[in-house]
C-alpha positions as CSV (number, residue, x, y, z in Angstrom):
1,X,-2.2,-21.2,-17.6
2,X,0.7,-21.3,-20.0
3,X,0.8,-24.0,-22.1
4,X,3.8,-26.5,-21.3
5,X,6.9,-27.2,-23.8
6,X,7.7,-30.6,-23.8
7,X,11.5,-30.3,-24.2
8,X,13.3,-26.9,-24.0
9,X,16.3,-25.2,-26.1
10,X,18.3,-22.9,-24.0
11,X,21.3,-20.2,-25.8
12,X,24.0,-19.7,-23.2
13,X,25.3,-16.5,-22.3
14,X,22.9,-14.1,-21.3
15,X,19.6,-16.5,-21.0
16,X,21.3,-18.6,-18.2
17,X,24.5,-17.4,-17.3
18,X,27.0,-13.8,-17.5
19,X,30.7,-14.7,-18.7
20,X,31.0,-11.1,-20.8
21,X,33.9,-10.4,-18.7
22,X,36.0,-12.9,-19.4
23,X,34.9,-12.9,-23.2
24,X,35.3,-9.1,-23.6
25,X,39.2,-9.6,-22.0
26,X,39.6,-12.4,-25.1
27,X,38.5,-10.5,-27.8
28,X,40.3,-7.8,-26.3
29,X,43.3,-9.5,-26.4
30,X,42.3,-10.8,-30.3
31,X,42.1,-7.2,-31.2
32,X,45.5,-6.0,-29.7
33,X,47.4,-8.3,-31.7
34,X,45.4,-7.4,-35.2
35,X,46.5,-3.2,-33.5
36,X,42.3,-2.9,-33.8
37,X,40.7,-0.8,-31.0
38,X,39.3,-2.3,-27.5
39,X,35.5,-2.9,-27.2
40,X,33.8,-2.2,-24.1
41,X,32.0,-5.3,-22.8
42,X,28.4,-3.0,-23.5
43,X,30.3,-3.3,-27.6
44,X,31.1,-7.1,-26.6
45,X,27.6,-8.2,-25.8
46,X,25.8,-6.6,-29.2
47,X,28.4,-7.8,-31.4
48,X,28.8,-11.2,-30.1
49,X,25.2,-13.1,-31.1
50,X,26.8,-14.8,-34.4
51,X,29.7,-17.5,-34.2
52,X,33.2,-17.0,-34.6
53,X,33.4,-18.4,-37.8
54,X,30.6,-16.6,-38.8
55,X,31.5,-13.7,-37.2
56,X,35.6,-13.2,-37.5
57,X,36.1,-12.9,-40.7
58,X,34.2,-10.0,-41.2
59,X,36.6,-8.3,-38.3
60,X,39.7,-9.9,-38.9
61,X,39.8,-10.7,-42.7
62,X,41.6,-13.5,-44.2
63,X,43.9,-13.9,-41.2
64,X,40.5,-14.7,-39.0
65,X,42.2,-17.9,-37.7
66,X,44.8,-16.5,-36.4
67,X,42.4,-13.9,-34.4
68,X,40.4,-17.0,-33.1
69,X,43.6,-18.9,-31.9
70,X,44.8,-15.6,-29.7
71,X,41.1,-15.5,-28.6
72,X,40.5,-19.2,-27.4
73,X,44.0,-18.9,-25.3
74,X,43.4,-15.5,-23.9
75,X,39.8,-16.6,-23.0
76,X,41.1,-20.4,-21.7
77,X,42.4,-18.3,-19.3
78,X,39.5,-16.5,-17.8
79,X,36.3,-18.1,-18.5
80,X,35.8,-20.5,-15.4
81,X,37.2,-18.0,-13.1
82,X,34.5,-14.9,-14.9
83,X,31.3,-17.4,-15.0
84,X,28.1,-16.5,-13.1
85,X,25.0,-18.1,-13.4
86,X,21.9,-15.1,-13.7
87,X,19.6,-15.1,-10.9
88,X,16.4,-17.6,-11.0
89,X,18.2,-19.8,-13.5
90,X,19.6,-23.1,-11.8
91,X,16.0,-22.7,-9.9
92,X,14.6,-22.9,-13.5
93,X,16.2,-25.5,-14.7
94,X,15.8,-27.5,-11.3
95,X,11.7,-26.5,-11.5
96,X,11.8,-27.9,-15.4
97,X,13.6,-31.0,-14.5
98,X,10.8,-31.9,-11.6
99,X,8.6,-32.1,-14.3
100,X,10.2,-34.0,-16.9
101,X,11.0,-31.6,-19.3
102,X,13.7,-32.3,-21.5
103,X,16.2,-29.7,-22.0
104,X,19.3,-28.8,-23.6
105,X,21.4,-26.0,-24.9
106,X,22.6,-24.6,-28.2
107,X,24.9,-21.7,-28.5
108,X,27.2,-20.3,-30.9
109,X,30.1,-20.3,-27.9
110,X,33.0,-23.2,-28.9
111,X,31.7,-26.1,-27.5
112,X,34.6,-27.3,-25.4
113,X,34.4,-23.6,-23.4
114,X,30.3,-24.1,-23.5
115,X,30.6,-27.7,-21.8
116,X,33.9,-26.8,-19.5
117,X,31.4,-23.9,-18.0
118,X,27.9,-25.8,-17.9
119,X,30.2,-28.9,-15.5
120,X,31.9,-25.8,-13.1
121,X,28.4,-25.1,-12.2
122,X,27.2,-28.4,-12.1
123,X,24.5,-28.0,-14.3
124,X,25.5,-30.9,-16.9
125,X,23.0,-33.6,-15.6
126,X,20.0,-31.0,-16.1
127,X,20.6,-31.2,-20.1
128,X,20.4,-33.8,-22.9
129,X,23.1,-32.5,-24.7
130,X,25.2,-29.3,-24.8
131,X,25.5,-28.2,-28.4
132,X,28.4,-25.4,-29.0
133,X,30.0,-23.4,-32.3
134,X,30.7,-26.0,-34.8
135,X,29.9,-28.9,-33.4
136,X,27.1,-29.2,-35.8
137,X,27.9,-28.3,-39.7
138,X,26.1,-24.9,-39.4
139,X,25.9,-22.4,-36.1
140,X,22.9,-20.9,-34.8
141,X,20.5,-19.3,-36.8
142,X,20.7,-22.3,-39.2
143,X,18.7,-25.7,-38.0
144,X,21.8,-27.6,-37.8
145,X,22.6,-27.3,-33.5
146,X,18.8,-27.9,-33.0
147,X,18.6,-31.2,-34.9
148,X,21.8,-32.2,-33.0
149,X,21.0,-31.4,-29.8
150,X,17.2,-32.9,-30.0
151,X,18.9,-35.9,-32.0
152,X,17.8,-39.2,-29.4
153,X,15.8,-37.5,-27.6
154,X,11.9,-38.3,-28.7
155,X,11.5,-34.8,-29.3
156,X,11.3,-33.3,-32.7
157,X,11.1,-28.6,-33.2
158,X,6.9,-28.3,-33.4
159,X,4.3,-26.4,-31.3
160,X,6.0,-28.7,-28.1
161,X,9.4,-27.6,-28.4
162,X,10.7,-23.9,-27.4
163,X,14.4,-21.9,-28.2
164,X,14.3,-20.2,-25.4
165,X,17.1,-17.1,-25.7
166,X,18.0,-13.4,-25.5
167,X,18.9,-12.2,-28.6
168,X,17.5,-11.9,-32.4
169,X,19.4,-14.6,-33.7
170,X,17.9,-16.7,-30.8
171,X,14.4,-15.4,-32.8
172,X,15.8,-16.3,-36.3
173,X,17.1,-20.0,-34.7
174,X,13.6,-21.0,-33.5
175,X,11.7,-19.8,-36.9
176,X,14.5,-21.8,-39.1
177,X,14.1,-24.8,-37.2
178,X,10.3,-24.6,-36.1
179,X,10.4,-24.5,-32.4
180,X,8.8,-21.6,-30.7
181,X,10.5,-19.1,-29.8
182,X,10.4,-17.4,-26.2
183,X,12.4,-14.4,-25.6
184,X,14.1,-14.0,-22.2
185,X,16.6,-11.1,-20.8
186,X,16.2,-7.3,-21.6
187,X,18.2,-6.9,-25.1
188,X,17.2,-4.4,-27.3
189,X,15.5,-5.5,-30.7
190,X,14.6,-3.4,-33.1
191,X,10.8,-3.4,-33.6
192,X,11.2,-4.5,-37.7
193,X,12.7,-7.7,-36.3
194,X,10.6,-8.5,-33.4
195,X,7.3,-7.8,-36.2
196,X,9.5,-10.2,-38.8
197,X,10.8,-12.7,-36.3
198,X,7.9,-12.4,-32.9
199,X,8.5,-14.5,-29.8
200,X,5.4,-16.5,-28.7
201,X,6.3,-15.1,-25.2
202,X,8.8,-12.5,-23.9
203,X,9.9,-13.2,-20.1
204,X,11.9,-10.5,-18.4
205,X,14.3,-13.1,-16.5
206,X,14.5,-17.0,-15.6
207,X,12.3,-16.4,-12.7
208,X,9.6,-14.7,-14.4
209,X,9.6,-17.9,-17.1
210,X,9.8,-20.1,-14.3
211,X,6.5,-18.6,-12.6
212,X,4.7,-18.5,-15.6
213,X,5.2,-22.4,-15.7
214,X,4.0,-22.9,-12.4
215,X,1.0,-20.6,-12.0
């Protein structure tokens, strides 16, 4: 059997739910008014691990800000409306909190959007706290999110505590901090990165994590 994590870290988008519809219209909309070409949501989803304030500047330059504020109105718009849990995962999080397993998320989406979305699905009570883009001084991959979001808790990042999430920087997150890190979801890694930063286990989807909990 497995062995059991005795709290769990969760990223967002893409480990539990699918809003790159309604964030590919926003940065759409960002780009437009900067006269900078369209991304295709495929674009959206590779360029979109990093937080905007780690992430903006390098595409809109000084003037970032200004890209951000055109972004969080186009994207107030549409993000409730575009959210959709991924299959297997409220029965996840349901099957975790059965067995006591403390939980909670950190993601580099604004945290205002990231709570808004995790209370529309009713998902708020499964979590200890919900830990977004800048509510901590640094965004994921720096320690900062995982020390707020375990803060009061009883749990501290060791061999009990997992980062569970879909992309590298979901890798890089765990190793900085010292939880382990599990790897859910289908993105493609390139194999330098998976040898430099290795998940201790690599789940194809929610369900398949959850079955490995139970067996």
């Amino acid at each position: 059997m497995i062995e059991q994590p005795r709290a769990i870290l969760f990223d967002w988008d893409s480990t539990l739910v699918d809003n790159w519809p309604g964030v590919t219209v926003a940065m759409n909309a960002a780009l437009a008014a900067f006269d900078l070409p369209a991304w295709s949501e495929q674009e959206m989803r590779l360029r979109a691990k990093r937080s905007m304030r780690d992430n903006f500047p390098t595409i809109f330059g000084e003037r970032w800000e200004d890209a951000r504020d055109v972004f969080y109105a186009a994207f107030a718009d549409t993000h409730l409306s575009a959210l959709r849990a991924l299959a297997g995962a409220e029965e996840l999080l349901s099957s975790l909190r059965a067995r006591s397993v403390l939980m909670a998320v950190v993601s580099n989406k604004n945290g205002s959007f990231l709570r808004a979305e995790a209370e529309t699905l009713g998902w708020t009570g499964y979590f200890h706290r919900i830990v977004g883009a800048t509510d901590a001084e640094k965004d994921k991959p720096a320690r900062d999110p995982v020390d707020l979001a375990l803060s009061d808790s009883g749990s501290v990042p060791g061999n009990e505590v997992w980062f569970v999430g879909d992309s590298l920087v979901d890798l890089q997150c765990a190793a900085a901090s010292g939880c382990v890190p599990i790897l859910v979801g289908d993105e493609q890694i390139a194999e330098a990165d998976l040898e430099k930063w290795p998940p201790r286990h690599h789940f194809p989807d929610c369900d398949a994590m959850r079955c490995a909990l139970t067996d």
